[in-house]
C-alpha positions as CSV (number, residue, x, y, z in Angstrom):
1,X,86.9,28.9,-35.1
2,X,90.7,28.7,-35.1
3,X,93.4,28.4,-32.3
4,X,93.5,32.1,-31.8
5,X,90.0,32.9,-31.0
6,X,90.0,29.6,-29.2
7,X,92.2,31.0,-26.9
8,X,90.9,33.8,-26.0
9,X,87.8,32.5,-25.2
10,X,89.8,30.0,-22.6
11,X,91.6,33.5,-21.7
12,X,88.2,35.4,-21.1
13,X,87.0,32.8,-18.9
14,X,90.0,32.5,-16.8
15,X,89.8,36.8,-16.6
16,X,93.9,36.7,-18.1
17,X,93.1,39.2,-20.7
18,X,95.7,41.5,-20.4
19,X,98.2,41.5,-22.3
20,X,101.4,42.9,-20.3
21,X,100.8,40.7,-17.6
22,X,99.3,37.0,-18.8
23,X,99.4,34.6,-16.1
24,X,99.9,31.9,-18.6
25,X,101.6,31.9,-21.9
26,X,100.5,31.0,-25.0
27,X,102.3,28.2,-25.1
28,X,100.5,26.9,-22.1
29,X,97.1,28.0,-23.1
30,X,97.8,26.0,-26.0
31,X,99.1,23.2,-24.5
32,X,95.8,22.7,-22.1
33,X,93.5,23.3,-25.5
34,X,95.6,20.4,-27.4
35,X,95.0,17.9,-24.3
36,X,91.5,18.7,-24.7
37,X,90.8,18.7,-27.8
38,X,93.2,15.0,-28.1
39,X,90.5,14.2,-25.1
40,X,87.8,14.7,-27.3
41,X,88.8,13.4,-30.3
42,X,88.7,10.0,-28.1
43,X,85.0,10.5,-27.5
44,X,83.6,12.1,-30.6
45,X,86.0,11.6,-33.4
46,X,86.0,12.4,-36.7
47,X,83.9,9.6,-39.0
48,X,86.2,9.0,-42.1
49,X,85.9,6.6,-44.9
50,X,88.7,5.9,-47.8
51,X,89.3,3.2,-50.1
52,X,92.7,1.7,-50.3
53,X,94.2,-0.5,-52.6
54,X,95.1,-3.7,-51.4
55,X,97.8,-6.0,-52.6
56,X,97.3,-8.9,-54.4
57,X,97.7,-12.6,-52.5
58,X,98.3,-10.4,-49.3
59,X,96.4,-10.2,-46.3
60,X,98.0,-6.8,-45.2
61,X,96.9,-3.5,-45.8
62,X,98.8,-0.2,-45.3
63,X,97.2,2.2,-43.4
64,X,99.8,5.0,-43.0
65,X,98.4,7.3,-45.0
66,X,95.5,7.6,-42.4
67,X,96.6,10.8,-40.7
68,X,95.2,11.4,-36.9
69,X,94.0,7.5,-36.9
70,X,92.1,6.7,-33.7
71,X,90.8,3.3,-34.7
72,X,89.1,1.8,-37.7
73,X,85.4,0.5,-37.4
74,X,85.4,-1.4,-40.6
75,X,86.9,-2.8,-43.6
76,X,84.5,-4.0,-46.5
77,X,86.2,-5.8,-49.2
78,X,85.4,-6.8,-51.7
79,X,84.0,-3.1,-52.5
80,X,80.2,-3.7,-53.5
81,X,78.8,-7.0,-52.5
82,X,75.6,-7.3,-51.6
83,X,75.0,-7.7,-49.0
84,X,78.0,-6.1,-47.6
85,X,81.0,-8.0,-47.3
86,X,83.2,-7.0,-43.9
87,X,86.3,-8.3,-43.0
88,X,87.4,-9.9,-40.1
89,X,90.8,-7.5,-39.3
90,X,93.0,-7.2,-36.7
91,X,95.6,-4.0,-36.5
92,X,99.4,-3.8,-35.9
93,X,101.5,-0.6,-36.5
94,X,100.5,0.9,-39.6
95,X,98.7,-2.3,-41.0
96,X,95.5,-4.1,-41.4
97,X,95.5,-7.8,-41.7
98,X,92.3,-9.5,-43.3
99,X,91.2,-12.5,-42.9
100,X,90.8,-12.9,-47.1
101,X,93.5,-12.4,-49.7
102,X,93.9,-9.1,-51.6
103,X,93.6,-8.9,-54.9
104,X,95.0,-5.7,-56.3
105,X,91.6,-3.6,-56.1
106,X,90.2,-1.4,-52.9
107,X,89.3,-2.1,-49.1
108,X,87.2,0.8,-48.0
109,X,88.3,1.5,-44.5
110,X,86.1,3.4,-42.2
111,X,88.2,4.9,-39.5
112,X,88.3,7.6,-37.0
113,X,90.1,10.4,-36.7
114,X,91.6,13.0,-34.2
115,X,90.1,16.3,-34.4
116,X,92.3,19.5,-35.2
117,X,92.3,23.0,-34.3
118,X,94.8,25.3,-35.6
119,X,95.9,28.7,-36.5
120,X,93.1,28.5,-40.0
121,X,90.6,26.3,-38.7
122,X,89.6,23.4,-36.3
123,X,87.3,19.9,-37.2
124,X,85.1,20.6,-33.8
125,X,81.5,21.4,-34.7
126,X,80.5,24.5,-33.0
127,X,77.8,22.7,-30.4
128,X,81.1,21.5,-28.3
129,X,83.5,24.2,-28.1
130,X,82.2,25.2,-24.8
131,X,83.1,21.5,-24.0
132,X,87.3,22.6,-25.0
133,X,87.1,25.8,-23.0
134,X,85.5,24.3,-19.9
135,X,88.7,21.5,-20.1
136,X,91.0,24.0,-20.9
137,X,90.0,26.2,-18.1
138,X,89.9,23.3,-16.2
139,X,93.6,22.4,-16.3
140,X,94.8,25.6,-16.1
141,X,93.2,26.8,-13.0
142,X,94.2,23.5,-11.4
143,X,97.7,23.5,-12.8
144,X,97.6,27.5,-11.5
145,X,97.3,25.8,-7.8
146,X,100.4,23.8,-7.9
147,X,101.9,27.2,-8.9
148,X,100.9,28.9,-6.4
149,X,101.6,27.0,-3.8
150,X,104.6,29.0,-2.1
151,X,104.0,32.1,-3.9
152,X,102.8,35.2,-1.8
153,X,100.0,36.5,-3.8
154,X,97.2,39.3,-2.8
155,X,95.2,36.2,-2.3
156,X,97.3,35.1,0.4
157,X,96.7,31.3,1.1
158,X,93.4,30.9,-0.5
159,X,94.7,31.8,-3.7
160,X,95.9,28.2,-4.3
161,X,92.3,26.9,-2.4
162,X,90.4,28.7,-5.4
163,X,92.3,27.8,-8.3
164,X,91.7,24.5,-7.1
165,X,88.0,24.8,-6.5
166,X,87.2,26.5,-9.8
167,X,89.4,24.3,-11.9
168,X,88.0,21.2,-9.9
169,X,84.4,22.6,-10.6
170,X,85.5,23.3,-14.7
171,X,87.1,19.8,-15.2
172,X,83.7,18.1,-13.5
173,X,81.5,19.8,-15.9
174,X,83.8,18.8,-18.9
175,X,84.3,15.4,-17.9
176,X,80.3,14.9,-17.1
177,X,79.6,16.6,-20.7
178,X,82.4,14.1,-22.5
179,X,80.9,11.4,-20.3
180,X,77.3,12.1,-21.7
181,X,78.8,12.8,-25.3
182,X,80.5,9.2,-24.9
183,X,76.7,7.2,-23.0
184,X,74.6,8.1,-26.4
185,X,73.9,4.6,-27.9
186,X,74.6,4.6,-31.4
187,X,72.8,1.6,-33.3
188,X,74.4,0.2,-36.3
189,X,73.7,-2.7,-38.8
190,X,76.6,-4.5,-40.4
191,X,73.8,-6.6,-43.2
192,X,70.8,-4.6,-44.8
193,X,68.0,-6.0,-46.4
């Protein structure tokens, strides 16, 4: 999926299909679709692993190549001990600082990373796209309340009572689906046999 067809799928389910008379721009469609997909890059990032070259008789590594970084969850180094050797690390800016000494070879850093979605593709498996579009939806419909506060619409004064309801109803469901996304217990072993 890309951002286009992303978008009209938040379009569909907000019934703004037409064309000559969007009640939200792309630009704001795209805007709510970016805040949720950032949102759910938080709870289900991207799992990514590189192996960077550390510096010999320094502590530091340099991250900044790491585009999208959410956090790291590990740096092993030396490369190939067994069992596995993992640093103690602590982060600042665009560095790692070890607790050992480099020594000219690599770390391998396992890190997490922001999901994209953009006019060729998008990093979200398909299983949780409903979860974007139910945010999306979400956001717009409650930020089409504020809007329509003091407007006189066919809908009179409930106009700004539904948008409310519905997006209130959309951002529950999203935020009970990212919550049950973020509960799964993941088990993990830093030593193996």
């Amino acid at each position: 999926m890309d951002l286009a067809t992303m978008r009209a799928r938040v379009r569909e389910d907000l019934q703004d299909e037409d064309e000559a008379n969007y009640r939200w721009t792309n630009d704001q469609v795209d805007g709510a679709i970016e805040r949720v997909v950032r949102e759910f890059s938080i709870v289900k990032p991207i799992q990514q692993q590189d192996d960077i070259a550390t510096v010999d008789s320094s502590r530091e590594i340099d991250i900044s190549s790491l585009s999208g970084l959410i956090g790291v969850e590990s740096v092993e180094f030396p490369i190939g001990e067994n069992p596995t050797y993992y640093q103690k690390f602590r982060i600042w800016q665009d560095t790692i600082q070890m607790d050992d000494e480099g020594d000219g070879t690599d770390a391998r850093v396992r890190w997490y990373k922001e999901h994209t979605l953009d006019a060729e593709s998008s990093t979200i498996p398909s299983q949780f796209e409903e979860i974007i579009v139910l945010g999306a939806t979400g956001y717009l419909a409650a930020s089409a309340s504020v809007y329509t506060v003091d407007k006189a619409t066919i809908a009179g004064k409930w106009a700004t009572i539904n948008f409310l309801a519905w997006g209130k109803e959309r951002l529950e469901r999203y935020e009970k689906k990212l919550k049950a996304l973020k509960s799964r217990v993941i088990s993990r072993e830093l030593y193996t046999d």
